[in-house]
N, C-alpha and C positions, 0 to 999 in steps of 0.2 A: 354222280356228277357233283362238282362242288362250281356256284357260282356265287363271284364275289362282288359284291354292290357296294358305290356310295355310303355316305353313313346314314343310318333310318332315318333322326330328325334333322336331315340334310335335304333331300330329295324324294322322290314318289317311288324311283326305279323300287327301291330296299323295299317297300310297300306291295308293291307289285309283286316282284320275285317271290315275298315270301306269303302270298295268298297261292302261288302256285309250287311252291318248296314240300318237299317230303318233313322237311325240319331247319329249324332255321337254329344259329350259331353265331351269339353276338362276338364278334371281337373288341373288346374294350383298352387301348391307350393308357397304361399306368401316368397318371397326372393329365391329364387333356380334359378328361371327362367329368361334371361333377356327380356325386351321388343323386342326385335328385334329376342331373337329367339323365342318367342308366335306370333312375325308377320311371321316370316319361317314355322312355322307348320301350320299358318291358310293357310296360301299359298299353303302348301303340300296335304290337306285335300282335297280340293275340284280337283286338278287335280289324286285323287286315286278316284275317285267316290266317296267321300262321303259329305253326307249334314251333314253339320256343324249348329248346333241348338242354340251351347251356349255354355259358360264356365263356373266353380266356381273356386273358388277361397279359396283355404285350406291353415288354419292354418296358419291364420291370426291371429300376438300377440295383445295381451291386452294392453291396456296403464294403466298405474297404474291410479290409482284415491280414493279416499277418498269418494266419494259419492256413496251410494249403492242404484245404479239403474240399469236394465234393459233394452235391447233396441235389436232391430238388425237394419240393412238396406238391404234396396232392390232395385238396377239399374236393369233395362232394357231398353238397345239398340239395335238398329240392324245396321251392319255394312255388310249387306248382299249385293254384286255387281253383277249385270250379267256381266259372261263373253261370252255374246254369240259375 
Protein backbone atom coordinates (compact mmCIF):
# COMPACT_ATOMS: atom_id res chain seq x y z
CA UNK A 1 0.00 0.00 0.00
CA UNK A 2 1.39 3.36 -0.77
CA UNK A 3 0.16 6.43 1.37
CA UNK A 4 0.93 9.87 0.47
CA UNK A 5 1.23 12.71 3.17
CA UNK A 6 1.53 16.24 3.50
CA UNK A 7 5.12 17.29 3.43
CA UNK A 8 7.06 16.10 6.90
CA UNK A 9 8.20 19.64 8.11
CA UNK A 10 4.63 20.80 7.18
CA UNK A 11 2.41 18.87 9.29
CA UNK A 12 2.23 15.76 12.07
CA UNK A 13 0.08 13.62 9.47
CA UNK A 14 3.98 12.74 7.60
CA UNK A 15 5.09 12.09 11.33
CA UNK A 16 2.36 9.76 12.03
CA UNK A 17 2.19 7.80 8.95
CA UNK A 18 5.65 7.00 8.85
CA UNK A 19 6.06 5.74 12.71
CA UNK A 20 3.46 3.34 11.32
CA UNK A 21 5.09 2.73 7.55
CA UNK A 22 6.85 -0.50 6.53
CA UNK A 23 9.22 2.28 4.81
CA UNK A 24 9.02 5.58 4.10
CA UNK A 25 9.93 7.49 0.52
CA UNK A 26 10.74 11.06 0.52
CA UNK A 27 9.71 12.88 -2.62
CA UNK A 28 11.69 15.86 -3.07
CA UNK A 29 10.52 19.13 -5.61
CA UNK A 30 13.79 19.93 -7.81
CA UNK A 31 14.07 23.80 -6.60
CA UNK A 32 11.46 24.11 -3.84
CA UNK A 33 13.42 22.46 -1.17
CA UNK A 34 16.71 23.63 0.39
CA UNK A 35 19.63 21.27 1.12
CA UNK A 36 19.47 21.81 4.66
CA UNK A 37 16.02 21.67 5.00
CA UNK A 38 16.00 17.78 3.07
CA UNK A 39 18.88 17.25 5.79
CA UNK A 40 16.08 18.46 8.81
CA UNK A 41 13.48 16.09 7.52
CA UNK A 42 16.03 13.17 7.14
CA UNK A 43 16.84 13.87 10.65
CA UNK A 44 13.01 14.02 11.63
CA UNK A 45 12.20 10.70 10.06
CA UNK A 46 14.05 8.29 11.88
CA UNK A 47 13.49 9.87 15.45
CA UNK A 48 9.35 9.46 14.53
CA UNK A 49 9.93 5.60 13.87
CA UNK A 50 10.41 5.60 10.59
CA UNK A 51 12.82 3.66 8.13
CA UNK A 52 13.89 5.91 5.64
CA UNK A 53 14.53 3.75 2.23
CA UNK A 54 15.17 6.73 -0.37
CA UNK A 55 14.21 9.78 -2.12
CA UNK A 56 13.16 10.94 -5.82
CA UNK A 57 13.63 13.67 -6.96
CA UNK A 58 10.47 15.50 -9.01
CA UNK A 59 10.35 17.56 -11.74
CA UNK A 60 13.56 17.94 -12.63
CA UNK A 61 13.74 20.73 -15.82
CA UNK A 62 15.03 19.76 -19.19
CA UNK A 63 18.01 21.62 -20.62
CA UNK A 64 17.31 22.68 -24.00
CA UNK A 65 19.49 20.80 -26.51
CA UNK A 66 19.36 20.25 -30.23
CA UNK A 67 20.10 16.71 -30.31
CA UNK A 68 17.40 14.20 -30.07
CA UNK A 69 18.25 11.68 -27.82
CA UNK A 70 17.04 9.73 -24.90
CA UNK A 71 18.49 8.87 -21.69
CA UNK A 72 17.61 8.85 -17.85
CA UNK A 73 20.11 8.35 -14.87
CA UNK A 74 20.20 6.33 -11.87
CA UNK A 75 22.30 7.12 -8.34
CA UNK A 76 22.23 4.81 -5.55
CA UNK A 77 23.67 5.56 -2.27
CA UNK A 78 23.22 4.86 1.04
CA UNK A 79 23.73 7.43 3.72
CA UNK A 80 22.13 5.08 6.33
CA UNK A 81 24.01 5.66 10.26
CA UNK A 82 23.23 3.74 13.29
CA UNK A 83 22.19 5.68 15.85
CA UNK A 84 22.28 3.24 18.42
Amino acid sequence: MLVDTPPFPVVTDATIVASYAGSTVLVLRSGIQTEEENEETVKKVQPAGGRLVGSVFNAIPRRRSNKRSYGYAVVFTSTFKSVN
